[in-house]
C-alpha positions, 0 to 999 in steps of 0.5 A: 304384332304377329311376324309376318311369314317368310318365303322360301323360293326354291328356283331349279334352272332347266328342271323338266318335270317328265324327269322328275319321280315326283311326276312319275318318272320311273328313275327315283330323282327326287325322292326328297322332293318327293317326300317333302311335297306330300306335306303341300300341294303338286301342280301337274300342269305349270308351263313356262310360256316365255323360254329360256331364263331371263323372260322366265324368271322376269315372268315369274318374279313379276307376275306379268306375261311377256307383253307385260314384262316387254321381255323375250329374250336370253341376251335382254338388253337393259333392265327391266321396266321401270313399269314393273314390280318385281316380287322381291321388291314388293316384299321389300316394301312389306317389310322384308329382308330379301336375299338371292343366291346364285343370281346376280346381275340378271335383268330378272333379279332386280330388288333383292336387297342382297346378293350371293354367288356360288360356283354353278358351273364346272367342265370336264377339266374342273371334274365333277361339279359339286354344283349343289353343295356350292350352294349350300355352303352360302346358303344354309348360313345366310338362312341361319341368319335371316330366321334369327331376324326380327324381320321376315325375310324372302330367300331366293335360291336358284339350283343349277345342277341340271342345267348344261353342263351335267357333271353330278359327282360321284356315284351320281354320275353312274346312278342310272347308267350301267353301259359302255359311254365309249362303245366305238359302235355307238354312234347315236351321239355323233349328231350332237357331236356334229352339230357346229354351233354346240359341238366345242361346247360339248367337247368341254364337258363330254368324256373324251370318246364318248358315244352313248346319248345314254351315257349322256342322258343318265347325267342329267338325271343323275345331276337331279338326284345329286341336287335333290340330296342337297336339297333334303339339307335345306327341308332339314335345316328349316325344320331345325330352325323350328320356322316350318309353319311360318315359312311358305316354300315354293319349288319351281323351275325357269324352264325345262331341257332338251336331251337328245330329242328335236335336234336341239341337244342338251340345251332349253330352246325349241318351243316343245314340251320338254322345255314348256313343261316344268314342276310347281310345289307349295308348302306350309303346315297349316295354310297349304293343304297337305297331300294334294296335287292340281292337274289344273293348266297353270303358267309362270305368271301365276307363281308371284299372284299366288304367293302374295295371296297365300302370304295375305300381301296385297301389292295393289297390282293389277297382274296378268297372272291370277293366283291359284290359292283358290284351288288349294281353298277347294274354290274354283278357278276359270281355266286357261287352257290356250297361250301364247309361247315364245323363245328367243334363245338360239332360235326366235320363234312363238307359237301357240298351244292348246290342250290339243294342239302346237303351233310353232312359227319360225319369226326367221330361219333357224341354224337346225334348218327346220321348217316355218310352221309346225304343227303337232297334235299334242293327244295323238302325238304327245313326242311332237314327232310328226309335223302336220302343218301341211296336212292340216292347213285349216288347224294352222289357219285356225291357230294363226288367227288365235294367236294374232289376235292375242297378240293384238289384244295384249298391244292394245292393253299394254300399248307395247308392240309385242316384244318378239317384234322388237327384240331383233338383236336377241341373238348379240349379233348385231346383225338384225335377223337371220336371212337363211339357216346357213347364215344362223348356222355359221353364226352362232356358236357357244365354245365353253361353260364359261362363255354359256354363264356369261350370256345369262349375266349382265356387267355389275354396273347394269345392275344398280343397287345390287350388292354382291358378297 
């Protein structure tokens, strides 16, 4: 009987795919990737609709969109439903041995069979952090160790290099920057230096006297290339292991960042393209057609669907994803060019996107005290710098009524409330909503690395069933 194959998920936390030189970027950050991708296919056109990581990865591991996951929030409360399957536990039904590695305890995780951690965070005081190499250390030999299984296997790896804060090592770290980060007439950091809720939180990782967004900018990309050279020891160590054309490798990512644009500084929320916009790569010799890219409109709903095709597993699940195998078979494949977007992260917030067109709706006030409703026309003005909900009343309207109208369309096929409306203490307050931008403003606050993870992780005992090495 023939082995079934395996399933390699490369998972790269808060990677924007505008960074990427894979998407044309002109600073060379992924030239492994890069390489590595030409033997699949490149999607040009995936977005996470659902940010930041808990609603991402519940959306992407199960298929479903958020009405479908009931799941919106960073700080969700509980696990996920018992009405949903979860790609690892779908492959683990199939046969497979499962294995996760730097996502323990997360409402998203649910199903692997085991669980290994690395050190994905660091502070100026630890130095530099060699996030991506932690990885490999506990990865590289746990693949060693699945591919001399009989069984197949799902190895799940999720990258945190370009997520906050973005301390790539050495010569990484000046890659793309030749400046002065300590210029004392360089001011253009003292907005997110300012900035109460986050300013300790940068002070932890920020060089002391920095001044240069530039500086701080470069990191991120820096940290990008840093991960992107580990990575090249993941593609090599498969083909080493000779289990290339029975291993179907996806490259993606939860969500993406933002820099120093929309106020919201070096962090995932804000529901604009820098942080919808993330990559999407498959590859296997042979079942993959190699050297193709897609600019076809997909979400991260699609991933899970369109594994399972490729892999020939057939779950018996009706998904709110559709696969996208069609295209890689040069078949066709309706569109879905208009969805719905939500975050609930530092600020909660949905809104609706077209080819054209970016509604965001303020569900209550936010601490960058920004208006209720944006609008951005995505063509003219694709920065999303010049808000035109009051000049264009009628396009708001029109938006409003397309959004609302899915929204009932999903309650009444999923019989759920829409999850946005129900997650009032997505912010771990306890206080219900917001009642002003002052009173968010003075309320939240992220003080170190350490206080960041811990919001992305749940106490053990929440996570039944998982084993952690």
């Amino acid at each position: 009987m023939k082995k079934k194959p395996n399933l390699i998920l490369i998972g790269i936390d808060s990677l924007r795919r505008d960074h990427m030189s894979l998407y044309g970027y002109p600073r060379l950050t992924t030239p492994h990737i890069d390489k590595y991708a030409t033997k699949g296919a490149v999607f040009e056109n995936l977005f996470s609709p659902s940010i930041p990581t808990t609603p991402g990865y519940s959306s992407m591991f199960t298929g479903m969109d958020c009405f479908g996951t009931d799941v919106v929030a960073l700080r969700h409360e509980g696990g996920l439903g018992k009405h949903l399957k979860t790609l690892p536990e779908i492959l683990d039904k199939a046969g497979y041995n499962t294995t996760c590695v730097g996502f323990s305890h997360n409402p998203a995780s649910r199903g692997f069979k085991k669980y290994l951690d690395f050190e994905g965070w660091g502070s100026s005081e630890k130095g530099r952090s060699p996030k991506a190499e932690n990885l490999n250390a506990v990865a590289l030999p746990e693949l060693k160790r699945l591919a001399g299984e009989k069984k197949p296997f799902f190895l799940f790896m999720r990258h945190m290099d370009p997520h906050s804060p973005y301390l790539p090592p050495l010569p990484f770290e000046r890659m793309f920057y030749s400046g002065n980060e300590l210029d004392k007439k360089n001011r253009s950091l003292d907005p997110a230096l300012t900035f109460k809720p986050f300013c300790d939180y940068f002070a932890s990782w920020f060089p002391t006297g920095c001044t240069d967004t530039k500086y701080v900018d470069a990191q991120y990309d820096g940290a990008i290339a840093y991960m992107d050279a580990a990575i090249a020891n993941i593609f090599d160590q498969i083909a080493e292991l000779g289990i290339e054309e029975e291993t179907l490798v996806v490259i993606d990512s939860d969500h993406g960042e933002t820099l120093n644009e929309h106020e919201c500084y070096y962090d995932h929320h804000g529901l604009y393209e820098c942080t919808l916009t993330v990559p999407l790569v498959f590859v296997w010799p042979g079942k993959v057609p190699a050297q193709t890219r897609f600019s076809d409109i997909c979400v991260t709903k699609d991933v899970t669907p369109t594994i399972l095709d490729l892999m020939g597993i057939k779950p018996g699940i009706k998904f709110d994803g559709r696969s996208l195998a069609p295209l890689m078979k040069g078949q066709s494949r309706a569109p879905e060019p208009e969805f719905y977007i939500t975050e609930c992260t530092w600020m909660r917030k949905h809104g609706w996107r077209t080819p054209q067109w970016k509604l965001i709706h303020a569900l209550e006030p936010d601490f960058h005290f920004k208006p209720e409703v944006e609008l951005y026309d995505l063509i003219r003005d694709p920065g999303e710098t010049v808000n035109l909900a009051k000049k264009e009343p009628e396009i708001v309207a029109m938006l409003e009524a397309r959004m609302q109208a899915w929204i009932a369309k999903r309650e009444k096929e999923t019989g759920r409330k829409n999850p946005m409306l129900t997650n009032l203490n997505w912010h771990g307050k306890g206080t219900g909503p917001f009642k002003t931008s002052q009173e968010a403003y003075d309320g939240m606050h992220i003080g170190s690395p350490g206080a960041a993870k811990s919001l992305q992780t749940k106490e053990l005992k929440t996570q039944r069933g998982q084993k952690t090495l």
